[in-house]
Chimera marker file (.cmm) of the C-alpha trace (Angstrom):
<marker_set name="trace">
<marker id="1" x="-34.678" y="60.951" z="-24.081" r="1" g="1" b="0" radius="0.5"/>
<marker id="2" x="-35.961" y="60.913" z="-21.101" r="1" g="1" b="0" radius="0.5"/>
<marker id="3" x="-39.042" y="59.562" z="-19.263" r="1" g="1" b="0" radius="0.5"/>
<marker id="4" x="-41.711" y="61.800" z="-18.926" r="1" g="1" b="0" radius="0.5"/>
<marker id="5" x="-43.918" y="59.111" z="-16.615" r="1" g="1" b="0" radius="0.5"/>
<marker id="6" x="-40.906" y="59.372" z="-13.882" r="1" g="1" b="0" radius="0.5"/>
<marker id="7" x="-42.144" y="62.522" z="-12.744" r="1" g="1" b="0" radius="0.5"/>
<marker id="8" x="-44.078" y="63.023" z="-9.763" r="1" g="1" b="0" radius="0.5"/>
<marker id="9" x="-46.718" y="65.063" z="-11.516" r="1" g="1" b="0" radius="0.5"/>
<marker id="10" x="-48.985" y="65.793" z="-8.301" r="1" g="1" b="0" radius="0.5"/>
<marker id="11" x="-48.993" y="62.128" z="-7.311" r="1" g="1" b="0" radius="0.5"/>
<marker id="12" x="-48.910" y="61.714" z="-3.661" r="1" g="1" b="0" radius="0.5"/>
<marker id="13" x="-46.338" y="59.776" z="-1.733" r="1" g="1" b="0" radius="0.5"/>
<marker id="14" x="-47.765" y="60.756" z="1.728" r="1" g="1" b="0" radius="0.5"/>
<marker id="15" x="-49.974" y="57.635" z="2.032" r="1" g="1" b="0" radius="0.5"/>
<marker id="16" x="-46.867" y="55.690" z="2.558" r="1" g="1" b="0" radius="0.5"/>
<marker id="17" x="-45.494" y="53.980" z="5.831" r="1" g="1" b="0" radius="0.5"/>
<marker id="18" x="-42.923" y="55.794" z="6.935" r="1" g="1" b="0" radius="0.5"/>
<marker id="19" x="-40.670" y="52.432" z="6.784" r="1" g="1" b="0" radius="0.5"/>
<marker id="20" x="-41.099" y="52.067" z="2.754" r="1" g="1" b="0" radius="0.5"/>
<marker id="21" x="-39.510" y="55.940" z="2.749" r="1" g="1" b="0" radius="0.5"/>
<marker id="22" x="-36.729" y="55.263" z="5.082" r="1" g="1" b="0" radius="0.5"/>
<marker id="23" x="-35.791" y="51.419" z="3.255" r="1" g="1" b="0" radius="0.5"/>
<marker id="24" x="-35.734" y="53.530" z="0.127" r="1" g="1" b="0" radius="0.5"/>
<marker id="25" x="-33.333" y="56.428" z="0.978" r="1" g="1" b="0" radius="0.5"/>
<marker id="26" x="-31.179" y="53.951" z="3.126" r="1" g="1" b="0" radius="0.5"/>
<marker id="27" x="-27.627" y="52.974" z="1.819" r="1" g="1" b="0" radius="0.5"/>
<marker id="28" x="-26.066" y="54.255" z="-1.579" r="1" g="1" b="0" radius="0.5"/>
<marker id="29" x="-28.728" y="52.463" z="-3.870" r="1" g="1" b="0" radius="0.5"/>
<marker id="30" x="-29.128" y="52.947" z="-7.147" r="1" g="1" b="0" radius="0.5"/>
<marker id="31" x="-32.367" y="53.076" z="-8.860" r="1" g="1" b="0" radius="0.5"/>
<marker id="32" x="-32.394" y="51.636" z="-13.099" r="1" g="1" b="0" radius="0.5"/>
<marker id="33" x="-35.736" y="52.236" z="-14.151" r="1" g="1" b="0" radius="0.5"/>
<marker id="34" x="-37.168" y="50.803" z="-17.214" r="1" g="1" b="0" radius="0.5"/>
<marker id="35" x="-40.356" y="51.820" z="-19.028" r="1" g="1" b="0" radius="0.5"/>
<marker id="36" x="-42.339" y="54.027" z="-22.250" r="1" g="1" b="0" radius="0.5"/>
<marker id="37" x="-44.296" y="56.665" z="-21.813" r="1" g="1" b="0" radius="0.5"/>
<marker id="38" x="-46.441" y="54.766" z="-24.199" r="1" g="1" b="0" radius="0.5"/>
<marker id="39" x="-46.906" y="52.176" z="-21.691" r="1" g="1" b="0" radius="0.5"/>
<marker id="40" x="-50.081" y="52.258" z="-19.382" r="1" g="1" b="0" radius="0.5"/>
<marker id="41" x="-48.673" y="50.609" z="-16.726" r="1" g="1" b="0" radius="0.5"/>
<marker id="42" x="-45.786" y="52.991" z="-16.430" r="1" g="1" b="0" radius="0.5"/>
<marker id="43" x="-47.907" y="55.546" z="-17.137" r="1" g="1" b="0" radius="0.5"/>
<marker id="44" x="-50.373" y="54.748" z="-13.886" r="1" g="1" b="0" radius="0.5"/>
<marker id="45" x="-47.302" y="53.036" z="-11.599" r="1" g="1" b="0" radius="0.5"/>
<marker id="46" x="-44.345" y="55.422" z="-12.148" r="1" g="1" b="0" radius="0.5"/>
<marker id="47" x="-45.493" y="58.958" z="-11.412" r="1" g="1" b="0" radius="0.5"/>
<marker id="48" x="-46.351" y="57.438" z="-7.774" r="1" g="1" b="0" radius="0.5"/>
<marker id="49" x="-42.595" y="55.605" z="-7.697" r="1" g="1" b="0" radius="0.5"/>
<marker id="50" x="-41.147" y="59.225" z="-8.536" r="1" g="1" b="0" radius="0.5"/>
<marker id="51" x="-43.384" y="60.601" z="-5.472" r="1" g="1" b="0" radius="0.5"/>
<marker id="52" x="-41.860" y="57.960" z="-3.347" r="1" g="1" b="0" radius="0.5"/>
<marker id="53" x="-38.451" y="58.591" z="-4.388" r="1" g="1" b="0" radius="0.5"/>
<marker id="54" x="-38.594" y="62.193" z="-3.864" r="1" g="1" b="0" radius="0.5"/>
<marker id="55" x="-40.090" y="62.052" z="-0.643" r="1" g="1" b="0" radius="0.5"/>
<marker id="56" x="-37.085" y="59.706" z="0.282" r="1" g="1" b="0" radius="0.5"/>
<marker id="57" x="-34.534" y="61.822" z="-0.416" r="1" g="1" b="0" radius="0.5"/>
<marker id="58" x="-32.865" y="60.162" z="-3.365" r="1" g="1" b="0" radius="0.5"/>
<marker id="59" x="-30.793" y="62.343" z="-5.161" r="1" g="1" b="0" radius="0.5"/>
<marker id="60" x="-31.211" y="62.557" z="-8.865" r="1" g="1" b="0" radius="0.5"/>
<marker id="61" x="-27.989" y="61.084" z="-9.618" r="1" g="1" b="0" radius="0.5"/>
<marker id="62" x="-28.836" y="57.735" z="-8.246" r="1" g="1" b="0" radius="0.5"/>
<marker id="63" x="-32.077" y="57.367" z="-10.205" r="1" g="1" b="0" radius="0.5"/>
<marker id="64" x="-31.149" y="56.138" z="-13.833" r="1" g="1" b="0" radius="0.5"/>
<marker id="65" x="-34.386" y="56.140" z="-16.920" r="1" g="1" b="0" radius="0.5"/>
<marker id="66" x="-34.143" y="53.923" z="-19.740" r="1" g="1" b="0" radius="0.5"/>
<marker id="67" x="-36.851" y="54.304" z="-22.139" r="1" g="1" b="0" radius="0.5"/>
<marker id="68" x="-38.229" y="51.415" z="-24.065" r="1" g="1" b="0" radius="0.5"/>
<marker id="69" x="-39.389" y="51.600" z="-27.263" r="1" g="1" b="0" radius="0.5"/>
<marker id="70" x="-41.480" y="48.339" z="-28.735" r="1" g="1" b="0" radius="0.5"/>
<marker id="71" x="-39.942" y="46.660" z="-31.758" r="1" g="1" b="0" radius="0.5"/>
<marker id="72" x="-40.426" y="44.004" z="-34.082" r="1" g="1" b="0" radius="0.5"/>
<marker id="73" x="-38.609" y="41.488" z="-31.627" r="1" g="1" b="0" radius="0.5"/>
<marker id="74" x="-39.960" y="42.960" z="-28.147" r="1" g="1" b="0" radius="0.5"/>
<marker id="75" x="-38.783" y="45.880" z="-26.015" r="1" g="1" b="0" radius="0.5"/>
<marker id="76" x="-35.587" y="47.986" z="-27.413" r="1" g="1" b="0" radius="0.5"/>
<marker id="77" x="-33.987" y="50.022" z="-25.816" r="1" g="1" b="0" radius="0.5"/>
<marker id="78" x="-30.404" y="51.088" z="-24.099" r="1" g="1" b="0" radius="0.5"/>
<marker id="79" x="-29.641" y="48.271" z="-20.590" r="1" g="1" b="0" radius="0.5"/>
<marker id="80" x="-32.715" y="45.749" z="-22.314" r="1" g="1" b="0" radius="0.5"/>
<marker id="81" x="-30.311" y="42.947" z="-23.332" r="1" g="1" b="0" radius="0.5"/>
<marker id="82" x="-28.187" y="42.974" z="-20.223" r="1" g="1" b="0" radius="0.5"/>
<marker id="83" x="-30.702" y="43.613" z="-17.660" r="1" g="1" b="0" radius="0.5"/>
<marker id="84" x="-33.109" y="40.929" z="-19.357" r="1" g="1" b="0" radius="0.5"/>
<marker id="85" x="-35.986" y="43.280" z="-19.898" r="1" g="1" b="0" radius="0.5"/>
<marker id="86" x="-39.019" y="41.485" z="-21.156" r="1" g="1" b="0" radius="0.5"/>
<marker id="87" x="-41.331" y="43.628" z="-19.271" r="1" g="1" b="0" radius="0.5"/>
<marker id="88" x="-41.963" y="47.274" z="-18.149" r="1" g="1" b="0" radius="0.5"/>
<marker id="89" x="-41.825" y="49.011" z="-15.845" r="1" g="1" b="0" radius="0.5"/>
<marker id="90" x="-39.092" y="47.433" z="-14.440" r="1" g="1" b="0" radius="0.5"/>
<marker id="91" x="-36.855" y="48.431" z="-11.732" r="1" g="1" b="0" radius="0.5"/>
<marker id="92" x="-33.660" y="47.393" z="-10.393" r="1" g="1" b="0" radius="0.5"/>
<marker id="93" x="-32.185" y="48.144" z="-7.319" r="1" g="1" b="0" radius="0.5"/>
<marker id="94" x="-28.377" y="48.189" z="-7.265" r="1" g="1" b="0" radius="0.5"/>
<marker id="95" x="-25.689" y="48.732" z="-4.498" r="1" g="1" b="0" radius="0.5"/>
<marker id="96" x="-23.164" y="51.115" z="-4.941" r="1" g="1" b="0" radius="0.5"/>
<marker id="97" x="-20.607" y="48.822" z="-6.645" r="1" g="1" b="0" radius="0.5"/>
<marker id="98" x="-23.706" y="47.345" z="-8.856" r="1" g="1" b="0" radius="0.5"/>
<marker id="99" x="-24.605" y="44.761" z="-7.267" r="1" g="1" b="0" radius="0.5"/>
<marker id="100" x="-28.313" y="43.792" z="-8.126" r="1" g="1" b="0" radius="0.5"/>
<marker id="101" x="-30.153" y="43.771" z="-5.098" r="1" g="1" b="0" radius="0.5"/>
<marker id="102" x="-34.291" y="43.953" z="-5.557" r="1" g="1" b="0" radius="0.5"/>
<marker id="103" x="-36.229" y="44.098" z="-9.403" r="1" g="1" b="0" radius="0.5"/>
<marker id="104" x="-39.473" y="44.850" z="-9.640" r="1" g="1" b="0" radius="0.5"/>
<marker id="105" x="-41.599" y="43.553" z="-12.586" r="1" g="1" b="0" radius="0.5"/>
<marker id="106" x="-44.499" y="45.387" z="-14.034" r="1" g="1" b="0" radius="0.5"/>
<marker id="107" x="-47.312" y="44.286" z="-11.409" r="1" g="1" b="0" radius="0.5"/>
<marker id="108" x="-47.118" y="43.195" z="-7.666" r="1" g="1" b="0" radius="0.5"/>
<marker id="109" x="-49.589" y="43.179" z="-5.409" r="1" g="1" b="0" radius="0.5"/>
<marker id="110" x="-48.124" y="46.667" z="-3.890" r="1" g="1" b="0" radius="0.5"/>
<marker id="111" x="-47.101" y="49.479" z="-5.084" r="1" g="1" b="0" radius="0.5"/>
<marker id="112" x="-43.154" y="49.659" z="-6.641" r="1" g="1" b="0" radius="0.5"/>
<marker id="113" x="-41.801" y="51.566" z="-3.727" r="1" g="1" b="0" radius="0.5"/>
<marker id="114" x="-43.587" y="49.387" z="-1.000" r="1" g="1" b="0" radius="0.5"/>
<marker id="115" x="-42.314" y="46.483" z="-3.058" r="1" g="1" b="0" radius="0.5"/>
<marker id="116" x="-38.604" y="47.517" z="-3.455" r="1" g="1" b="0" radius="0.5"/>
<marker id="117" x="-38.776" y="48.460" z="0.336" r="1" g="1" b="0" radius="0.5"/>
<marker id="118" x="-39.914" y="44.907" z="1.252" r="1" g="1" b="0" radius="0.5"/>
<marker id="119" x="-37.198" y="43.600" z="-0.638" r="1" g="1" b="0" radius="0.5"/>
<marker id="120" x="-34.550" y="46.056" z="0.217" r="1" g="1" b="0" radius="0.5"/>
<marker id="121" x="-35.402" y="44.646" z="4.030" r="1" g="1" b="0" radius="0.5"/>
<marker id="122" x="-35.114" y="41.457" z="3.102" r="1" g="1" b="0" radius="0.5"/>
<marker id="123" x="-31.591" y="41.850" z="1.451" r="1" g="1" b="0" radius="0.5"/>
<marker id="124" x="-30.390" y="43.867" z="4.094" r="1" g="1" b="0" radius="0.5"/>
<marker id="125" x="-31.765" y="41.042" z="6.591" r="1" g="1" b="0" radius="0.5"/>
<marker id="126" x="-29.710" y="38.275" z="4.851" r="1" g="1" b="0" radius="0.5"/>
<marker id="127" x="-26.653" y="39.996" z="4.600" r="1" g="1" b="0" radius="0.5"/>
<link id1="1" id2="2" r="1" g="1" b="0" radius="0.2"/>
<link id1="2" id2="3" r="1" g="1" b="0" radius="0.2"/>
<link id1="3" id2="4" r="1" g="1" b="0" radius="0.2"/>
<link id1="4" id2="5" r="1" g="1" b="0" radius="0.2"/>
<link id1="5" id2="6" r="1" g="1" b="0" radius="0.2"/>
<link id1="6" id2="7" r="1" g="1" b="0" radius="0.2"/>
<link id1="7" id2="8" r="1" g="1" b="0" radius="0.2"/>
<link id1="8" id2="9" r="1" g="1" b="0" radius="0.2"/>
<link id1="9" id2="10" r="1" g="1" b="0" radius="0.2"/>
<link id1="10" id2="11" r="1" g="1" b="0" radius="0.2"/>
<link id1="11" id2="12" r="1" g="1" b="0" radius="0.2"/>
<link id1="12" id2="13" r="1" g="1" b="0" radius="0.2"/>
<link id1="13" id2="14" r="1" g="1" b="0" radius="0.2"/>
<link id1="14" id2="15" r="1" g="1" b="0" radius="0.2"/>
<link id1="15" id2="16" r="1" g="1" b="0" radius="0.2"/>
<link id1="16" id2="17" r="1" g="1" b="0" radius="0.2"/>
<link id1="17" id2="18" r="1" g="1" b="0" radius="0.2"/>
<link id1="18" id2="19" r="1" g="1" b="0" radius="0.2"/>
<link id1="19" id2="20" r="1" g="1" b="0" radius="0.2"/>
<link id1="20" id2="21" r="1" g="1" b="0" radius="0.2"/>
<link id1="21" id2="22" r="1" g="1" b="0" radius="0.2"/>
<link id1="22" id2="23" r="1" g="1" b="0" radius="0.2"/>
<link id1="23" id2="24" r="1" g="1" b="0" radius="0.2"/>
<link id1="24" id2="25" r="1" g="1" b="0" radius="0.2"/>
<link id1="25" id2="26" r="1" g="1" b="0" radius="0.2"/>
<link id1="26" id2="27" r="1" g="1" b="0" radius="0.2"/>
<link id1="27" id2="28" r="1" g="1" b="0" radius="0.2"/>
<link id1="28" id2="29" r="1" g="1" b="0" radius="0.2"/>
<link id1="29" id2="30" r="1" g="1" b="0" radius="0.2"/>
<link id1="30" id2="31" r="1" g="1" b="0" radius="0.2"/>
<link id1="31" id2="32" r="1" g="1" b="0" radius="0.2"/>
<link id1="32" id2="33" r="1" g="1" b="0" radius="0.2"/>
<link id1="33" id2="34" r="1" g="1" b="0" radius="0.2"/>
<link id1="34" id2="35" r="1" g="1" b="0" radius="0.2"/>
<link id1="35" id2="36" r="1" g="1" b="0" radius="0.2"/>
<link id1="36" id2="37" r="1" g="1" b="0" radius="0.2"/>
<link id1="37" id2="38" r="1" g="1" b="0" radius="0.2"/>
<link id1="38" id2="39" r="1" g="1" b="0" radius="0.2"/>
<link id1="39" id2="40" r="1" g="1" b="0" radius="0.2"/>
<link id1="40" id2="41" r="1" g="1" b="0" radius="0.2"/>
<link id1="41" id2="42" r="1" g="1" b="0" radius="0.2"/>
<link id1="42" id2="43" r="1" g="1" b="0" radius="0.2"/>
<link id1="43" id2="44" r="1" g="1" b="0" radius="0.2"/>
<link id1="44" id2="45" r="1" g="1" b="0" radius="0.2"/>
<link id1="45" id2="46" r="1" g="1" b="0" radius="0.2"/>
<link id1="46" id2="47" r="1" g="1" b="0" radius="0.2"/>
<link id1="47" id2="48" r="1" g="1" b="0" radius="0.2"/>
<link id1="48" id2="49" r="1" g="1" b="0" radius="0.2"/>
<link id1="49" id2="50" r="1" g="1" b="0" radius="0.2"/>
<link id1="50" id2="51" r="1" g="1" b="0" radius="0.2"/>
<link id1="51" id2="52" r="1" g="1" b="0" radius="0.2"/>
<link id1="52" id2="53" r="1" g="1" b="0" radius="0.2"/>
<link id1="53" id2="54" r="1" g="1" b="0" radius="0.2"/>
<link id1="54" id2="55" r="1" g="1" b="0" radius="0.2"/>
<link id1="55" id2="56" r="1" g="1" b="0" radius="0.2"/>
<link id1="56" id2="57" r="1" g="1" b="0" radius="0.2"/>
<link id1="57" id2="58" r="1" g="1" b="0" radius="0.2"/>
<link id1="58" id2="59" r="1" g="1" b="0" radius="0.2"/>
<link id1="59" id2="60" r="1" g="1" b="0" radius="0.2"/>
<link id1="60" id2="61" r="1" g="1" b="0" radius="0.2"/>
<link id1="61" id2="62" r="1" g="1" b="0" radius="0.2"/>
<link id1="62" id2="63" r="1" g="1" b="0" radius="0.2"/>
<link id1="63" id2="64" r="1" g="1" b="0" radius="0.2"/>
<link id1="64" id2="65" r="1" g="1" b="0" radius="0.2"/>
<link id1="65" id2="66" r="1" g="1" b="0" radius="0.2"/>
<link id1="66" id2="67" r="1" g="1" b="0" radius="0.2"/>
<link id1="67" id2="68" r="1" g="1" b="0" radius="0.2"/>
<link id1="68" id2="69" r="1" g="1" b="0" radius="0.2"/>
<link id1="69" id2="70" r="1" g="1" b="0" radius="0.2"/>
<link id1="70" id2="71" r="1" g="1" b="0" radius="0.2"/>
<link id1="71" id2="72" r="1" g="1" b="0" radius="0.2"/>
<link id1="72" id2="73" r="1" g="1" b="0" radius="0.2"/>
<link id1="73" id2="74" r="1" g="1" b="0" radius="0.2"/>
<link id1="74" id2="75" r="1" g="1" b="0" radius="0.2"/>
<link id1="75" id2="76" r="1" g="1" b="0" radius="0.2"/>
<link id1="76" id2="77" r="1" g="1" b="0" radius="0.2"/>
<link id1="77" id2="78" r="1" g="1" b="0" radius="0.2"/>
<link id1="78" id2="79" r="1" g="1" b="0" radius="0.2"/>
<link id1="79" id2="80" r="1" g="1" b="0" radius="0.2"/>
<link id1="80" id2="81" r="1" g="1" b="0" radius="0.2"/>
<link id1="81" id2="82" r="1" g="1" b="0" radius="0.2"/>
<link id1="82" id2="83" r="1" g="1" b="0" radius="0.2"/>
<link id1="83" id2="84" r="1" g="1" b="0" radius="0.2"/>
<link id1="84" id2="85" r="1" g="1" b="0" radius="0.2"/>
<link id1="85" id2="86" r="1" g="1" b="0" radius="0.2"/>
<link id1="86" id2="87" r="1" g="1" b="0" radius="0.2"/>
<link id1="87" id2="88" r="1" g="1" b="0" radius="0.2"/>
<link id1="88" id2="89" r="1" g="1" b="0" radius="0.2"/>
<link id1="89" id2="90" r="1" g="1" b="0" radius="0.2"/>
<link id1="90" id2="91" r="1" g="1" b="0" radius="0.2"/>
<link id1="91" id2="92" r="1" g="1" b="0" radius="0.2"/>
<link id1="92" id2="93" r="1" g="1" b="0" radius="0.2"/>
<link id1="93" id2="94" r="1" g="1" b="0" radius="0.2"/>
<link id1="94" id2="95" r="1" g="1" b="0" radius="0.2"/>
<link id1="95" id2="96" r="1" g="1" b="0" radius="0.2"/>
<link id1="96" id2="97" r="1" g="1" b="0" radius="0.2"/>
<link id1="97" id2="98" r="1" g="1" b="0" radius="0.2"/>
<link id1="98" id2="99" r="1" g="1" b="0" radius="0.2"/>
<link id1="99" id2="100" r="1" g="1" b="0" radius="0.2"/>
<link id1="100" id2="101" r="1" g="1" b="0" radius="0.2"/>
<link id1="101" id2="102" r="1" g="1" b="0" radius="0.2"/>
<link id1="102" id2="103" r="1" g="1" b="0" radius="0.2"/>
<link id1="103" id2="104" r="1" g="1" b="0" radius="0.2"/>
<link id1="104" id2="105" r="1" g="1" b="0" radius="0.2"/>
<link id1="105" id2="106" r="1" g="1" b="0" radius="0.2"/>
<link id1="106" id2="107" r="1" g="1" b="0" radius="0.2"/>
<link id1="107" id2="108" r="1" g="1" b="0" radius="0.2"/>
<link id1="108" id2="109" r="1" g="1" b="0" radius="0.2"/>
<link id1="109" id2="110" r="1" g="1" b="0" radius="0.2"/>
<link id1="110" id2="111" r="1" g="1" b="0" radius="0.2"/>
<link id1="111" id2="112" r="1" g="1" b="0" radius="0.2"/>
<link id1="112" id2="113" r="1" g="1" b="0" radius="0.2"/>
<link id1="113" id2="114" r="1" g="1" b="0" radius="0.2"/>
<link id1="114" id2="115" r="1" g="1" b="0" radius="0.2"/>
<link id1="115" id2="116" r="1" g="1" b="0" radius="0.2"/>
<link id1="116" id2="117" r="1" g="1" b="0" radius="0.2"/>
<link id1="117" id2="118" r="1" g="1" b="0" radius="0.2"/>
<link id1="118" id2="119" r="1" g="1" b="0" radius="0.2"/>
<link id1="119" id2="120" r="1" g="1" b="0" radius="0.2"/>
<link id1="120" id2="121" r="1" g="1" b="0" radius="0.2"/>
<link id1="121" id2="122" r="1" g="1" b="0" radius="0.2"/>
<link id1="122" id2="123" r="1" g="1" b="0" radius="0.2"/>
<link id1="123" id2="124" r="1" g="1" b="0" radius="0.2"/>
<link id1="124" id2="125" r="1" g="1" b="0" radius="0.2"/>
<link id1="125" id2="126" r="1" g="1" b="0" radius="0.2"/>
<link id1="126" id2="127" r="1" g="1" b="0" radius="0.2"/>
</marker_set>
């Protein structure tokens, strides 16, 4: 199963700074995204994350969906126990040898890809 809310489905990525874009596509990252197509907040955050995505030039193969399902104990679903996933959507950032290196947690005051990009800078400054 996949998700059907991490599709672009007309949403627009053009309104973003070209600097969220380039942070995104930079490096060998590796996007785990977490969320239900049940879920409103996916439902209104990750179509515009997929945009973003796209229009950075991540390859499919570095974008992992786990759907969530609600159960009688919280979210279930595959990666929920070991990424401690309370919350959806969530996304974590990885390097290429999975290190964890930005997680964004259903709201912020930005979007998810201007978000991940300010952290991705910030990583990437500290290094």
């Amino acid at each position: 199963m996949t998700l059907e809310t991490l599709v672009p489905d007309g949403a627009d990525a053009n309104s973003l700074d070209d600097d969220v874009l380039t942070a995104l596509g930079a490096g060998d990252y590796r996007f785990k995204v977490w969320g239900g197509d049940w879920c409103g907040d996916c439902r209104r955050q990750l179509p515009a994350f997929a945009a973003a995505l796209d229009a950075a030039g991540v390859p499919d193969d570095r974008i992992e969906d786990f759907p969530v399902t609600k159960g009688p104990d919280g979210k279930e679903g595959e990666g929920v126990d070991e990424y401690g996933i309370d919350l959806i959507p969530t996304v974590v950032v990885e390097s290429a040898d999975g290190v964890e290196l930005a997680r964004f947690v259903e709201e912020e005051d930005v979007s998810i890809a201007e978000y991940l990009a300010r952290e991705l800078a910030e990583a990437e400054a500290s290094a």
